[in-house]
RODO-2510 file (C-alpha; in nm, 4 decimals, decimal comma):
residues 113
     n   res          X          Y          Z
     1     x    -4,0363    -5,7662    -2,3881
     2     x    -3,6550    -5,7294    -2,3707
     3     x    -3,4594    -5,6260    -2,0753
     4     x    -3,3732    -5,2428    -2,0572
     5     x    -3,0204    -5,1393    -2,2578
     6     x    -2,7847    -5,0206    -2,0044
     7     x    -2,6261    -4,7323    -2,0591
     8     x    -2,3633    -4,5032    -1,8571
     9     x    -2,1571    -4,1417    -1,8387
    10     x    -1,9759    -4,1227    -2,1560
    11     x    -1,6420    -4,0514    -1,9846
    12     x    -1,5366    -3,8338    -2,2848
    13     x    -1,8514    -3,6317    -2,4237
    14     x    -1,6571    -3,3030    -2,5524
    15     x    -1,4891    -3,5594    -2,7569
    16     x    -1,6105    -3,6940    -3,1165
    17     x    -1,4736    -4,0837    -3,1007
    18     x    -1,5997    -4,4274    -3,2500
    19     x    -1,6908    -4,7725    -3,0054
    20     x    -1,7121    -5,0398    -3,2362
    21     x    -1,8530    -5,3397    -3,0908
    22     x    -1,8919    -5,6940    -3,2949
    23     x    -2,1714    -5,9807    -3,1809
    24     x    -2,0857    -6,2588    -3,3960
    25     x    -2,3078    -6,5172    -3,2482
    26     x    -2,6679    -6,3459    -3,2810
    27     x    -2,9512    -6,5544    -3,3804
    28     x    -3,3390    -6,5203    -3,4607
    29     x    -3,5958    -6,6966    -3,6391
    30     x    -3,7223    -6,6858    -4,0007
    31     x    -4,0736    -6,6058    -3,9767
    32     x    -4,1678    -6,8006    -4,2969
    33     x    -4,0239    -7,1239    -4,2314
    34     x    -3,9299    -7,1100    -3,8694
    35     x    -3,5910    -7,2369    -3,9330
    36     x    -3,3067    -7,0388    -3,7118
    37     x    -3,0877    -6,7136    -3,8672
    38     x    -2,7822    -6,7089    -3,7868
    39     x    -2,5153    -6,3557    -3,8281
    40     x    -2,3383    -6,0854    -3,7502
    41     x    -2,4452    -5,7973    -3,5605
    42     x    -2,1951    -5,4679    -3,5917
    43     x    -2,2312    -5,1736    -3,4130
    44     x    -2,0300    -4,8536    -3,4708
    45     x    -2,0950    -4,5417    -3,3171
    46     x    -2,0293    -4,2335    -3,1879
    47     x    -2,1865    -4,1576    -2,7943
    48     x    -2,3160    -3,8551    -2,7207
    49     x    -2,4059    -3,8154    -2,3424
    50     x    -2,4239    -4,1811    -2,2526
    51     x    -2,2417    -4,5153    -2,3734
    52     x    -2,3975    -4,8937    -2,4039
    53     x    -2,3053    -5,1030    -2,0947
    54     x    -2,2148    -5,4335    -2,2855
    55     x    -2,3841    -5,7100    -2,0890
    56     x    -2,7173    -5,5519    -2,0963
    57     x    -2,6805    -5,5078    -2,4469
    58     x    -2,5732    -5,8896    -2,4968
    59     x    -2,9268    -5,9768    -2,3188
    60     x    -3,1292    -5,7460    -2,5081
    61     x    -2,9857    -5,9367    -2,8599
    62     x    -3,0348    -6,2746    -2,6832
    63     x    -3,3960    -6,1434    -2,6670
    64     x    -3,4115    -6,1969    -3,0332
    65     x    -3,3529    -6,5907    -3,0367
    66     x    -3,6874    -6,7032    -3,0638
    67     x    -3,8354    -6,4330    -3,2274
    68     x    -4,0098    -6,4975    -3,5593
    69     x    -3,8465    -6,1278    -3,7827
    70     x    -3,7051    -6,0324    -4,0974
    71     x    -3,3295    -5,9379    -4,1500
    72     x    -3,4347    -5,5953    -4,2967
    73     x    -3,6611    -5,5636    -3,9372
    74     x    -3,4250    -5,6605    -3,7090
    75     x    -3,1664    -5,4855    -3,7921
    76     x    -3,3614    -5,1601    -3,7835
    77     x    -3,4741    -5,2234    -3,4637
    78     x    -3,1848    -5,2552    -3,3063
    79     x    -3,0602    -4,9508    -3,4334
    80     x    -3,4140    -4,8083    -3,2882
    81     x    -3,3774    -4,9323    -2,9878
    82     x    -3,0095    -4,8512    -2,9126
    83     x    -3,0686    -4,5016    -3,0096
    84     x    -3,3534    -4,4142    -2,7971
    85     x    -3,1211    -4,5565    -2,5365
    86     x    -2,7979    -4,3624    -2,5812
    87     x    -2,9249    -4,1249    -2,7800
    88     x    -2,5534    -4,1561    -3,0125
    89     x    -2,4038    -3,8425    -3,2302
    90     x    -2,4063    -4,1368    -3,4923
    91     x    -2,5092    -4,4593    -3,5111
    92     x    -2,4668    -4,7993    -3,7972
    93     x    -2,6088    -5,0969    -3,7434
    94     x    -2,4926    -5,3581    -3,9643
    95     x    -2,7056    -5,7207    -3,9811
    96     x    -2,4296    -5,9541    -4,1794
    97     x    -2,6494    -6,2551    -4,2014
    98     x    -2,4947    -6,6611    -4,2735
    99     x    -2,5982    -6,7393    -4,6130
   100     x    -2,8899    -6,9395    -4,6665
   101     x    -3,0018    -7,1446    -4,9895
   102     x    -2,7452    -7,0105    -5,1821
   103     x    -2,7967    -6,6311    -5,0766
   104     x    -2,6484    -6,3732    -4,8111
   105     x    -2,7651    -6,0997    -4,6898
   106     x    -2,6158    -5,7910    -4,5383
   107     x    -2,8778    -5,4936    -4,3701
   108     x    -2,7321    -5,1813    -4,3077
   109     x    -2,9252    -4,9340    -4,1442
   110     x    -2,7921    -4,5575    -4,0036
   111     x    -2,8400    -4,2911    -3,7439
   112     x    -2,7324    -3,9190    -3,7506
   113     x    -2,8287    -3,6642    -3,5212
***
């Protein structure tokens, strides 16, 4: 199970403005061959009442290092997860995955309240 995704007081919440926060090391694990994924993860949004705390949110990807899941999965379920946890005005998550064989893939997957 991951750790919780730490949140706090947006210090601005009357305000419409963008955090945009890049996690250019996340991995996870092909679950047909096993072999490790390697990519991107970008996150842009706009908080409503709360903001992401940073380190708890590096934990919760690091979470996803041995876990056997899809591009297309993964990235929607981080977007899941970090909106049921900041609940966000808006939300993009964007999986920009290392090419592999010949082939990249980029997942992106949004949030609008």
């Amino acid at each position: 199970m991951p750790p919780p995704i730490e949140t706090f007081p947006n210090p601005k919440p009357d305000r419409d403005y963008e955090i945009a926060i890049d996690c250019p090391e996340f991995t996870s694990v092909c679950p047909k061959t096993g072999l490790p994924d390697f990519g991107t993860i970008r996150i842009t949004y706009v908080p409503g009442d709360r903001c992401l705390e940073l380190k708890a949110l590096k934990y919760y990807l690091l979470e996803f290092r041995n876990r056997g899941i899809f591009y297309e999965q993964v990235t929607n379920q981080i977007l899941d997860d970090l909106v049921a946890s900041c609940a966000p005005r808006r939300m993009t998550v964007v999986g920009d995955f290392t090419p592999r064989g010949g082939i990249k893939t980029v997942v992106t997957a949004r949030y609008e309240r």
